[in-house]
C-alpha positions in Angstrom: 147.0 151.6 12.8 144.5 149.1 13.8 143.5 147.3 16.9 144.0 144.1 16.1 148.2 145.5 15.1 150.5 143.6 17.2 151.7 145.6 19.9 155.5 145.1 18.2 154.6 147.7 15.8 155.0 150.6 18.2 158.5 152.3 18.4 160.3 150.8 21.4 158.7 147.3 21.8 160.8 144.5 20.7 159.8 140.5 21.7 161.5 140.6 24.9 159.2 143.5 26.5 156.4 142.2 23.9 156.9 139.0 26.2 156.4 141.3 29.4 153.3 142.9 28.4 151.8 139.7 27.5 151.8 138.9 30.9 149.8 141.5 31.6 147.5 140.2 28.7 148.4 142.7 26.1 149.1 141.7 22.7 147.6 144.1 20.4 146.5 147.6 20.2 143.4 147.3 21.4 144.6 145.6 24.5 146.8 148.0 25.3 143.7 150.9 25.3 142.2 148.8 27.4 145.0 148.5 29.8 143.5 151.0 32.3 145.7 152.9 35.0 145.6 151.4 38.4 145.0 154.8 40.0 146.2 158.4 39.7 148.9 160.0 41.5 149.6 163.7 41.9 152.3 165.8 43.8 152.1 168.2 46.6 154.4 170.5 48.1 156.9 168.5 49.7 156.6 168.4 53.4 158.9 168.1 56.3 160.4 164.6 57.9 158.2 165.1 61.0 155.2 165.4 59.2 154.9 162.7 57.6 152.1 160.6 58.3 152.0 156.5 58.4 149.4 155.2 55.7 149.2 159.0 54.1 151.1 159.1 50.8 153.3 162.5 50.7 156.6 164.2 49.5 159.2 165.1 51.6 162.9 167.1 50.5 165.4 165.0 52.2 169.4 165.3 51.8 171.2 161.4 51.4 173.5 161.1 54.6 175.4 158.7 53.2 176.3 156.0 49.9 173.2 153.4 49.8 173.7 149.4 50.6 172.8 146.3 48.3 172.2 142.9 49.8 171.0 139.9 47.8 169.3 137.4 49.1 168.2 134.3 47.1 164.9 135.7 46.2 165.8 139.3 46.1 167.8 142.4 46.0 167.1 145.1 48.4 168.7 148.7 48.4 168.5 150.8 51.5 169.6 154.3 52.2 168.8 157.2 55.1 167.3 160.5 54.0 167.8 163.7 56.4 165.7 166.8 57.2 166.5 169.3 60.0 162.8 167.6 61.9 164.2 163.6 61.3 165.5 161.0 59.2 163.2 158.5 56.9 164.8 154.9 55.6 164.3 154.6 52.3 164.1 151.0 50.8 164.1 149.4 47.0 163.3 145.6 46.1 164.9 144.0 43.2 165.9 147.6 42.1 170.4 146.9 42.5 170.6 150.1 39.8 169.1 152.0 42.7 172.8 151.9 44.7 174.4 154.0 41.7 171.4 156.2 41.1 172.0 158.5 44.0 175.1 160.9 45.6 175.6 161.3 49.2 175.0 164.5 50.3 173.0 165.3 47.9 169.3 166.1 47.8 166.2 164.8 46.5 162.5 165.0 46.8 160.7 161.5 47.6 157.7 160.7 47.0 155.9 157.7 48.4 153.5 156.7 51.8 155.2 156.3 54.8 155.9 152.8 56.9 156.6 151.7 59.9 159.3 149.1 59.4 161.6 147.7 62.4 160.7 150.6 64.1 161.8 153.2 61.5 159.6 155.7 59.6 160.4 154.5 55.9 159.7 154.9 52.6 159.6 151.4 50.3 160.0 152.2 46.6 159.5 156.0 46.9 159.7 157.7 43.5 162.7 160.2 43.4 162.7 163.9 41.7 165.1 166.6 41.7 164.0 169.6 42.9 163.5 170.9 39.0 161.6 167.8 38.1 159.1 167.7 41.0 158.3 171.2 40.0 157.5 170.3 36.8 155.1 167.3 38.2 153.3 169.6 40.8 149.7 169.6 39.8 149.1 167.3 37.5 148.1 163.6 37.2 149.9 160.5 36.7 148.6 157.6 35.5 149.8 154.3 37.0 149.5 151.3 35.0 149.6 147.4 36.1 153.0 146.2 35.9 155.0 143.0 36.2 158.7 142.5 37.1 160.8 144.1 34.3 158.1 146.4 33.0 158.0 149.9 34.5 155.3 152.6 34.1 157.7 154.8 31.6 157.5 152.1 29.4 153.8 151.4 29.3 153.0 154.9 29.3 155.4 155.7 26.5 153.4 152.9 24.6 150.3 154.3 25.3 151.5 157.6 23.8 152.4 155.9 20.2 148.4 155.2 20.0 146.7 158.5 20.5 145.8 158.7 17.2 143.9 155.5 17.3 142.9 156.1 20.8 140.7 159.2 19.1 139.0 157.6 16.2 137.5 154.7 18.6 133.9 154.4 17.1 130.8 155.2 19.4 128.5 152.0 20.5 125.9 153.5 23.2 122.6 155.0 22.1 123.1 158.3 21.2 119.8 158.4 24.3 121.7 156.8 26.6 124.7 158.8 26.6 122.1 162.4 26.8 120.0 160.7 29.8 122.9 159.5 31.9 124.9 162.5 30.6 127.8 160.1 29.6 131.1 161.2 27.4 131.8 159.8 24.2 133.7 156.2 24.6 136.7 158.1 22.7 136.9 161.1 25.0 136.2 158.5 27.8 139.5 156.3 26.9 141.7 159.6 25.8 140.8 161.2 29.4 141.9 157.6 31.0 145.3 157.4 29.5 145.7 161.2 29.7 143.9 163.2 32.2 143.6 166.7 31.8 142.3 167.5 35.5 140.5 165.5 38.3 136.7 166.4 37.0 137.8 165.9 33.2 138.7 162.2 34.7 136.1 161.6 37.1 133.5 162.0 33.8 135.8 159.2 31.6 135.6 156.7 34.9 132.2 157.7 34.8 131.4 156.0 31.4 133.8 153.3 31.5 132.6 151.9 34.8 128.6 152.3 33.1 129.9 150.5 30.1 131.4 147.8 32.1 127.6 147.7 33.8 125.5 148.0 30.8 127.6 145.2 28.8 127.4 142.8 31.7 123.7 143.5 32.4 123.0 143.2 28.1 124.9 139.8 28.3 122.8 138.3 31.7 119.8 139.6 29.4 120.6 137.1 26.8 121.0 134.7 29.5 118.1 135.2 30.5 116.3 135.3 27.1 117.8 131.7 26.3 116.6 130.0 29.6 112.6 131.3 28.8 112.3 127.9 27.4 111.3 126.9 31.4 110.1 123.7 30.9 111.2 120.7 33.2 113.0 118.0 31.4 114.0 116.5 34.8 111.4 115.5 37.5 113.4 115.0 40.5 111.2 113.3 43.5 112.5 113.4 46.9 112.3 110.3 47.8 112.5 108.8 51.2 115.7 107.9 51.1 116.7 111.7 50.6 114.7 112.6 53.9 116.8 109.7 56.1 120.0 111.0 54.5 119.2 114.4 56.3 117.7 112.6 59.5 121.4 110.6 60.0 123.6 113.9 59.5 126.0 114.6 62.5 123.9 117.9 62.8 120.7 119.8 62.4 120.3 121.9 59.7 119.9 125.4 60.1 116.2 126.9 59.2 118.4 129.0 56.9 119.5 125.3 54.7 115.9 123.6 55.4 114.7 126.8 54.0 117.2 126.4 51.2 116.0 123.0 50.6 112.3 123.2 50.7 112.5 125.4 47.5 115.2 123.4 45.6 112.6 120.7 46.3 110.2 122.9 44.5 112.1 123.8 41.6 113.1 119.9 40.9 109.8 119.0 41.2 108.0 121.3 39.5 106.6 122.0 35.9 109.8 124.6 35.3 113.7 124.2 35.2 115.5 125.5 38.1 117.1 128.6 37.9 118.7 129.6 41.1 121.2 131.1 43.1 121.7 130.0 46.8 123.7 133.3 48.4 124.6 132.1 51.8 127.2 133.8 54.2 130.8 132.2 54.5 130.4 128.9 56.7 126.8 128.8 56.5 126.7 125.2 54.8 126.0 125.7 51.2 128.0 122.5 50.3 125.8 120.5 52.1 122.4 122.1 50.5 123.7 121.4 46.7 124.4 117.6 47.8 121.1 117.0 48.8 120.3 118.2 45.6 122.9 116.0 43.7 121.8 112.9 45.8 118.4 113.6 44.9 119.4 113.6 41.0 121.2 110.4 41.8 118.5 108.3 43.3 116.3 109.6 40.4 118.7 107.7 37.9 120.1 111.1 36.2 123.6 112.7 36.7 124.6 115.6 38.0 128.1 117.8 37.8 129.6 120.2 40.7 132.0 122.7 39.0 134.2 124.3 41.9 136.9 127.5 41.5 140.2 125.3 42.2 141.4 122.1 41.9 141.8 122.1 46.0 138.5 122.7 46.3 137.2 120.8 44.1 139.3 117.7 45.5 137.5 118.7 49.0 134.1 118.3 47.2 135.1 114.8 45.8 136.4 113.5 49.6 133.8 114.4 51.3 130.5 113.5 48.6 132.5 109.8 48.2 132.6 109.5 52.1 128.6 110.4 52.8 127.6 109.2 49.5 129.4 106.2 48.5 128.0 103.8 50.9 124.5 104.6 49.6 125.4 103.4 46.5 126.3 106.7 44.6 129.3 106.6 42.3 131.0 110.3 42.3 133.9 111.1 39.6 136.7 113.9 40.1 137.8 115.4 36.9 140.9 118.2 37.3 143.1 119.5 34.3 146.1 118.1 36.0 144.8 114.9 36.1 147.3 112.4 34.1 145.0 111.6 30.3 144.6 107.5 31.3 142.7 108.8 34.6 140.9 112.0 32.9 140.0 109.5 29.9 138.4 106.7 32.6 136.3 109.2 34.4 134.9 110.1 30.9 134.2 106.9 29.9 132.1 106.4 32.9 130.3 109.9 32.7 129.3 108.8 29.0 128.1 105.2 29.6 126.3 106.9 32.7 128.4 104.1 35.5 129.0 107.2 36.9 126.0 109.5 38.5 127.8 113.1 40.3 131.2 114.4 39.0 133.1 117.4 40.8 136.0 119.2 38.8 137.0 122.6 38.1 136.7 124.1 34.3 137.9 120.8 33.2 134.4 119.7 33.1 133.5 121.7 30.0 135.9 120.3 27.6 134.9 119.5 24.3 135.3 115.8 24.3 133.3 114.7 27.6 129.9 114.0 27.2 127.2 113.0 29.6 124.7 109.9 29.9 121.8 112.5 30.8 123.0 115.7 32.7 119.7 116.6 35.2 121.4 118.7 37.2 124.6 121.9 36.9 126.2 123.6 40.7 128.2 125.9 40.5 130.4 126.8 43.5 131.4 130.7 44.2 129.3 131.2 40.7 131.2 134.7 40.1 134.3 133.2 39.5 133.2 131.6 36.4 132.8 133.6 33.2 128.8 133.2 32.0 130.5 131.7 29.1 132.0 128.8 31.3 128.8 128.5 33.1 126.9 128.0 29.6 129.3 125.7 28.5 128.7 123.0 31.3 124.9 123.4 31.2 124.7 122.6 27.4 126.4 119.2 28.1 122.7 118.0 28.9 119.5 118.4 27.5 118.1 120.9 29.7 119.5 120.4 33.1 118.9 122.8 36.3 120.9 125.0 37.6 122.2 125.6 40.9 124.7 128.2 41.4 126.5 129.4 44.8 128.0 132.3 45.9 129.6 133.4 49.5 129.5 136.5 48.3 127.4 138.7 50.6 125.3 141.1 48.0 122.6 143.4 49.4 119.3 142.0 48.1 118.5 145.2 45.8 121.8 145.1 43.6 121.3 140.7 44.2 118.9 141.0 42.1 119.9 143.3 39.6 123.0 141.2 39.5 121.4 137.6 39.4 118.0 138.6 37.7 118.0 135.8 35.8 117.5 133.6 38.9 115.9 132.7 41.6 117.5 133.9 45.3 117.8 131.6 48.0 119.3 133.4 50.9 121.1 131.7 54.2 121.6 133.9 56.6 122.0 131.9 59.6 125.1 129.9 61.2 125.1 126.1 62.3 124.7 126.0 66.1 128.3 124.2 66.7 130.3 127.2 64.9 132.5 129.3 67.4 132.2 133.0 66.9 135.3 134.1 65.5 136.8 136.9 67.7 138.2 140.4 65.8 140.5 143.0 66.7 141.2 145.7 64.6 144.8 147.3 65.4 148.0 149.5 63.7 151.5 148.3 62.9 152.9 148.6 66.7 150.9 145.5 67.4 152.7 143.2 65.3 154.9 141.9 67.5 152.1 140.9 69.9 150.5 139.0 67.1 153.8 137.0 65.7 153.6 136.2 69.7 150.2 134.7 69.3 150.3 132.8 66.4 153.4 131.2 68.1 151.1 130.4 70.9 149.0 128.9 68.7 150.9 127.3 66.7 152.5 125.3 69.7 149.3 124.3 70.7 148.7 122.6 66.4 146.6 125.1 64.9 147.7 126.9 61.6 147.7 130.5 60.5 147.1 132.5 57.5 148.7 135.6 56.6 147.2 138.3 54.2 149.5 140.5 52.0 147.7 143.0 49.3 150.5 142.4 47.2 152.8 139.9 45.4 156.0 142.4 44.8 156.5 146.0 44.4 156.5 147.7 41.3 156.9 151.2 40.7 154.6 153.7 42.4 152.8 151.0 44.6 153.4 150.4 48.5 152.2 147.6 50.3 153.4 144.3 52.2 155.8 142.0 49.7 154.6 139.0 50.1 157.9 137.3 49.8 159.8 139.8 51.1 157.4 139.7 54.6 157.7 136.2 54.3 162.0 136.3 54.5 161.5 138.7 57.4 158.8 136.4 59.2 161.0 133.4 59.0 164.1 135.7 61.2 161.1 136.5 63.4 159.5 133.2 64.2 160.8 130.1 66.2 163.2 128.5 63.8 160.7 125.3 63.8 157.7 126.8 62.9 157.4 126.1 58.9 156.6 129.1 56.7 155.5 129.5 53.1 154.2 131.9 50.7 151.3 131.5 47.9 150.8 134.3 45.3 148.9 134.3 42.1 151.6 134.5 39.6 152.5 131.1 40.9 151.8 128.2 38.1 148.5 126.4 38.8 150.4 122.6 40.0 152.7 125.0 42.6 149.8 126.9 44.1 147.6 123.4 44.6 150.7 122.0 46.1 151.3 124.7 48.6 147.7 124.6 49.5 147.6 120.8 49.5 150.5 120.8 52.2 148.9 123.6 54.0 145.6 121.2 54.4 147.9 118.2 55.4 149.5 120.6 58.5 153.0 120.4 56.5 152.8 123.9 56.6 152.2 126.7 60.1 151.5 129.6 58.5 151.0 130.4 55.3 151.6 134.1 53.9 149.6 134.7 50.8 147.7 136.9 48.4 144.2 137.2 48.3 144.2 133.9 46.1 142.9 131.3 49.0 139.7 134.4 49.1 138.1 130.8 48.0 139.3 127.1 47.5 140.6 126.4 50.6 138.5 124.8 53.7 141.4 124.0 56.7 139.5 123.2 60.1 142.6 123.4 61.8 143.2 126.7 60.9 142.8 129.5 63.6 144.7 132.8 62.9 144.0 134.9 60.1 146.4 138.2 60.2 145.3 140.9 57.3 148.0 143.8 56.6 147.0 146.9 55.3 143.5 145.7 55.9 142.0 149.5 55.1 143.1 147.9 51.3 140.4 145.7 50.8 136.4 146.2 50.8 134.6 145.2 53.5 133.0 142.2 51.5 136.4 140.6 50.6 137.7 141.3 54.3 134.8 138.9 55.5 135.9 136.3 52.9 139.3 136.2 54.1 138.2 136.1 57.6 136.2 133.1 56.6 139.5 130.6 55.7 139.1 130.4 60.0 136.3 129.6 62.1 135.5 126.1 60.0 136.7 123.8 62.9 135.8 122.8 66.8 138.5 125.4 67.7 138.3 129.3 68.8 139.3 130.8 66.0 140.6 134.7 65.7 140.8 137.2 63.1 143.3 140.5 63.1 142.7 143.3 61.5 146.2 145.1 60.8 145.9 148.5 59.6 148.7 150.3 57.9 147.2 154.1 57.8 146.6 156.3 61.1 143.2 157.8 59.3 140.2 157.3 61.3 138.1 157.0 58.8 139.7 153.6 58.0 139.7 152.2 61.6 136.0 153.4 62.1 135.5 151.4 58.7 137.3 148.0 59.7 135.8 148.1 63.0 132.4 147.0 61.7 134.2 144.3 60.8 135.7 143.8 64.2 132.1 144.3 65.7 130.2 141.9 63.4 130.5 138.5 61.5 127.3 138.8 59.7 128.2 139.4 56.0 124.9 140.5 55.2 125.1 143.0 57.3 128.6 143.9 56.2 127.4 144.2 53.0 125.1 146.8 53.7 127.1 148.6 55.6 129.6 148.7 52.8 127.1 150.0 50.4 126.4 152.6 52.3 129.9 153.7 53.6 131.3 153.9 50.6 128.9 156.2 48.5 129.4 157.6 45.1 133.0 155.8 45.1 136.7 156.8 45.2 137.3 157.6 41.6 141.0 158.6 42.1 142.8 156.6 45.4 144.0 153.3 44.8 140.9 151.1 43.6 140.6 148.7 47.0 140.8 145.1 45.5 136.9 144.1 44.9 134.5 141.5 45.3 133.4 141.4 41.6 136.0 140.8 39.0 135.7 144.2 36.5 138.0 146.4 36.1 136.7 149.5 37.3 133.7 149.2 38.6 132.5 148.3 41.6 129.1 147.1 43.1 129.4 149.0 45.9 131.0 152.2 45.7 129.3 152.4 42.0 126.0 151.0 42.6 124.0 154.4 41.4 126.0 153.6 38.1 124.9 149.5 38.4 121.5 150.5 38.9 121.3 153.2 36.3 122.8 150.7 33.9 119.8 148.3 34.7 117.2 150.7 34.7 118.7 152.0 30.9 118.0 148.6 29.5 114.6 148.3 30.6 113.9 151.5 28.7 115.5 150.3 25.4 113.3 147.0 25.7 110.2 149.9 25.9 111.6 151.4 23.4 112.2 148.2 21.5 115.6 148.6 20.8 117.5 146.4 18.3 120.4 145.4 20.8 122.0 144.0 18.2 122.6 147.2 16.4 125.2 147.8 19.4 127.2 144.5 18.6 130.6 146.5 17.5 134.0 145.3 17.6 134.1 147.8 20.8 131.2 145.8 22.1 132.5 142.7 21.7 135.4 143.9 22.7 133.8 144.1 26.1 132.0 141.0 25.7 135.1 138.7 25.9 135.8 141.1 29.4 132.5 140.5 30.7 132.1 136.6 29.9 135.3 136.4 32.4 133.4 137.8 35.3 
């Protein structure tokens, strides 16, 4: 067996669930060891109806009062039945599971397993996994991996899968210094990836995360180091004076900038001006005016007869960018160009024509821009907006289009300045920490399920009165083992909720590109009231109008991401509000979220973060995270980050060869970290 085998060669796996795990981006062996479990679940004694706890997963021995119901609905199936103890009853509730009706006997009984909801008022159970009593016995103190999924694929099946490759699984080659491994006291990478597809017991595991989340560190940090390495060349190929005209453009702005942007400014300024490229990274807080720094910048470039190119996350965004640079800029004479992948080719092709015989001076797009065949008259200048969500290969891509051009990148996402640094030490910080004097303070409340109906109240209110509203579920659709609000199931329940003419939709990631950029694009023209969605409009979305953001199962996300949600409102001349919905009873949470409910300062969030979350939750559900790898996290891991960093500073004493470490494993992770 090898790892680049097609996953069709294990027993079991024919092209039609070949098809499903390639939605999950596994196609050969080695993807499928590198399909890590979400989280771990293990089994307790069951306990008793009454005790069951909202928010607290837990097991409880119930008897089936009576046959379970099917209805269909366009967009789903859903399977209820009602579970009895001698203390209470639980609901107990399946999506898109119809062979759930048949899998049970009334009268009859079962052990559940799953974390209690409240749900029209009823203590239920949505997609509880169901033993007998034999079976749960059997399960009792061990651990169960739970692996991503998408509709069709269940665990059983990827697990089974992951079985067939033990054998490979345990001749993976090591790629660490044999030094590194004895000073961080670090497992082997094969013991690591046997442990994490088959835990022996919670420490055993705790030890493979251990590794996996320093490798996911170390090979990020090697690759910035490269980065870094290849920019030492320094030298300024682009003088950029700030002319007068720059210094007017400020002076006739509808506001003041804050100290925080002049700040910003000065030291772009600097860096255009000076003998050395620019290399920096402007970290401001959501709403803080970051678009307006880099289009001084980009004016600036202009007026100095170079080009310069604005690379934003989505297509929405980036069309945002385009409006607003062509209304402030294009009566001073600056042509700007929008380039999108679902552009038709006659348009795509003019814009690069222009861009090549230099007609055009700024162009805005998403990844489009780095296409092979578009070339630039003389590139002076690369932005790029919310930085992390472009791979450093994507970033490198758009910066070789010139000669030597400076780079500006942007990030909203709140780091504390000592892992900053480790993160972005190939750049320079700017930091904006300060607010523009006109934005309203947006007003927090952090509250449990029973409030609900208060808030569907409110956003009516609101919504009579023409402002929108945004509504966060953690989750697209169940799958086995995972509890959560269904996005498109809450959204079916909101619509029998709401007045009749308030308009609803829904947005989720696994929603083509031209669907998702449609539903946002109607949100932004106010065809749309509220809009229930995934974490996908985290960035790429700027709707003054909008004034209601509603989180559920807030105590789900990290602090960091919270306060990037919570920044889609508070962008216009209206109070805005944000609602904090918990779905647990733990106080632990709540004391968590209310720092968000005390504080809109995302620096400080940040910190607190850091320092709330400690050495990390290595076996609950991994809260979704503000970085994109897959285990680790900057927060809850940041011993691990900076242990990482401080590792590779002692191989370059030691004058390692890092390229002794370039193995197939290591390249392996390469292609992971050039996608963060």
């Amino acid at each position: 067996m090898k790892g680049t085998d097609s996953i069709s060669t294990l027993k079991g796996i024919g092209p039609k669930t070949a098809a499903l795990f390639a939605k999950l981006g596994v196609f050969t062996i080695d993807d499928l060891v590198n399909l890590y479990p979400r989280y771990y679940v293990t089994y307790e004694p069951p306990v008793e109806a009454a005790q069951l706890r909202i928010g607290e997963r837990a097991s409880v021995r119930l008897m089936l009062s009576g046959p379970c119901s099917l209805q269909r609905t366009k967009k789903l199936t859903l399977v209820t039945g009602t579970g009895r103890d001698p203390s209470g009853s639980v609901r107990l509730v399946w999506y898109n599971m119809p062979y759930m009706k048949n899998h049970f006997h009334s009268g009859n009984t079962y052990i559940f397993c799953g974390t209690p909801v409240m749900r029209q008022g009823r203590l239920t159970l949505e997609h509880p996994e169901v033993f007998t009593e034999a079976a749960y016995l059997s399960q009792m103190e061990t651990l169960k991996p739970v692996y991503p999924l998408t509709a069709g694929l269940n665990n059983n099946a990827v697990k089974k899968a992951v079985e067939q490759i033990i054998p490979y699984i345990e001749t993976l080659s090591e790629y660490m210094p044999d030094i590194v491994l004895k000073r961080e006291n670090l497992c082997s990478y094969a013991t690591a990836m046997k442990e994490i597809h088959f835990p022996q017991n919670k420490d055993r595991t705790i030890e493979a995360k251990k590794r996996l989340i320093f490798d996911e560190f170390f090979t990020f940090l090697v690759l910035m180091d490269q980065l870094k390495a290849s920019r030492k060349t320094g030298k300024n190929e682009y003088v950029i004076q700030f002319s007068k005209e720059i210094h007017e453009f400020i002076k006739e702005l509808p506001y003041e900038l804050t100290n925080a942007q002049k700040n910003a400014v000065r030291q772009i300024k600097e860096d255009l001006e000076g003998k050395d490229k620019m290399n920096r990274l402007v970290q401001g807080d959501v709403g803080s005016g970051k678009t307006i720094v880099a289009m001084i910048a980009l004016y600036a470039v202009a007026l100095n007869g170079y080009q310069g190119a604005l690379m934003a996350p989505t297509e929405v965004l980036a069309r945002q960018h385009y409006e607003d640079f062509t209304a402030m800029l294009g009566a001073r004479g600056v042509k700007t160009g929008l380039l999108l992948g679902s552009q038709k080719k006659k348009e795509k092709e003019e814009v690069m024509k222009k861009l090549e015989s230099g007609e055009i001076s700024l162009v805005i797009g998403t990844h489009a821009l780095i296409q092979d065949k578009i070339r630039f008259h003389d590139l002076a200048l690369v932005v790029t907006d919310e930085q992390h969500r472009f791979g450093v290969n994507q970033r490198k891509a758009l910066q070789e289009k010139g000669k030597s051009p400076h780079i500006l990148v942007m990030s909203a996402t709140p780091i504390p300045r000592t892992l900053a640094i480790i993160m972005y030490g190939d750049l320079d910080i700017s930091i904006m920490d300060e607010m523009p004097k006109n934005r309203l303070p947006i007003k927090n409340c952090v509250v449990g399920s029973g409030y609900r109906p208060t808030a569907y109240r409110f956003m009516e209110q609101q919504v009579a009165e023409g402002r929108q509203v945004y509504i966060i579920c953690p989750m697209v659709e169940e799958s086995e083992g995972m509890e959560g609000e269904n996005v498109i199931e809450y959204t079916r329940q909101l619509e029998e909720k709401m007045n009749p003419s308030i308009r609803i939709a829904y947005l989720h990631g696994k929603m083509k590109a031209d669907q998702k950029d449609q539903i946002m694009k109607d949100f932004e023209e106010k065809q749309i009231d509220i809009l229930v969605s995934t974490t996908v409009i985290e960035v790429g979305i700027n709707v003054p109008n909008a004034t209601v953001m509603m989180i559920e199962n807030a105590e789900r996300f990290g602090l960091a991401q919270l306060h990037q949600l919570r920044g889609r409102v508070g962008r216009g001349k209206y109070q805005s509000y944000c609602i904090f919905m918990m779905g647990t009873e733990k106080q632990e949470a709540k004391d968590r979220l209310e720092i968000l409910g005390k504080s809109n300062d995302g620096f400080f969030i940040a910190n607190e973060d850091l320092r709330l979350r400690g050495p990390g939750d290595f076996f609950g559900v991994r809260q979704s995270g503000e970085m994109d790898f897959v285990m680790a996290d900057i927060y809850s891991h940041a011993d691990l980050l900076k242990a990482a960093s401080r590792e590779i500073e002692l191989l370059h004493q030691e004058r390692f060869d890092f390229s002794s470490i370039q193995t197939k494993s290591m390249e392996k992770k390469q292609d992971f970290a050039s996608q963060i």
